[in-house]
C-alpha positions in Angstrom: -59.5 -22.3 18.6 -62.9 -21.4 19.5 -65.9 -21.7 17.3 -66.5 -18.0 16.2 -66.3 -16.8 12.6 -63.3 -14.2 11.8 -65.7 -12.4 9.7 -69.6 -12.1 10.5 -68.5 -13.1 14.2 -71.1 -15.8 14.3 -70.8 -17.9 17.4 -72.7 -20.7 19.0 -76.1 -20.3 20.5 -77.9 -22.1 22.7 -81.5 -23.8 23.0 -83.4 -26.5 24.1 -83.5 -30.4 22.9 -87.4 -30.6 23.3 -88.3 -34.2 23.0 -92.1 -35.7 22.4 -93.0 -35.3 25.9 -91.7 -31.6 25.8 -88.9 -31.9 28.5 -86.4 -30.1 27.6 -82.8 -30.4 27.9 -79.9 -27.6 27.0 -78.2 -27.7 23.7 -76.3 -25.5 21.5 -76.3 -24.6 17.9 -73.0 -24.6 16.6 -72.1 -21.9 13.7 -71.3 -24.0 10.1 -67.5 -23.3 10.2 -64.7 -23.9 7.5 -60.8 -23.0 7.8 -60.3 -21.8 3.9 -56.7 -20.6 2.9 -57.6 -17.9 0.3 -55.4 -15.2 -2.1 -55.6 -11.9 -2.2 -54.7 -10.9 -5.7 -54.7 -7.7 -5.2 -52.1 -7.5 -2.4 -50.4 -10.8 -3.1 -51.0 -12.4 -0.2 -52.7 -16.2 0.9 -54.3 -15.5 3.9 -56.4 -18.8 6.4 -59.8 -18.0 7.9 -62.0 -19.8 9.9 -65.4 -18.6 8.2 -68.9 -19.2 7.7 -70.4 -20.6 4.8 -72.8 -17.6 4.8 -69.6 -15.5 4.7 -68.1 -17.9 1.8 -71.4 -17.5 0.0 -70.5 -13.5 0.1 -66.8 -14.0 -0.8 -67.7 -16.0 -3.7 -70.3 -13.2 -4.7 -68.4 -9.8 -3.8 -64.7 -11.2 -4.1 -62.4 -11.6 -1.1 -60.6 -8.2 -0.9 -64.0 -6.2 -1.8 -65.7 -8.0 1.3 -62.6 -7.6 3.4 -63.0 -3.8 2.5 -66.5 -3.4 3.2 -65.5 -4.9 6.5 -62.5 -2.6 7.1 -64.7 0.3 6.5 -67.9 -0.4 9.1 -64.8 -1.0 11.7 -64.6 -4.5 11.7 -61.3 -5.7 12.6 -60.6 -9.3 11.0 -56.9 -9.3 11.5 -56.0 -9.5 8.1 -53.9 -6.7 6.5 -54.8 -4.9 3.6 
């Protein structure tokens, strides 16, 4: 699976290792992933995402199926039915 968050889409970056002398050498920033099985009370469903802990954070503050809505409605498409 590649390293991309179903929700906010975050993927890795890259950047430079710059070391005491200032050479620098490529590197990437990899996004802070979790695979979370979750329910959906309102539709009855247990749904597995590979998220972000910033998108946890707003799960655990908004509610899973509000955030999923807020998401369905700006056109995001997290392949997770409704």
């Amino acid at each position: 699976m590649s390293r991309v968050c179903q929700l906010t889409g975050k993927r890795p970056i890259t950047g430079n290792n710059v070391s005491h002398s200032n050479a620098r050498t490529k590197r990437r920033f990899l996004p802070n992933l979790h695979t979370k099985k979750m329910f959906i009370p309102e539709t009855g469903t247990w749904v597995t995402l590979k998220i972000c802990s910033t998108a946890l954070r707003t799960i655990n503050k908004l509610g899973i199926y509000a955030y999923l809505k807020k998401l369905e409605s700006k056109g995001v498409n997290t392949g997770v039915k409704l």
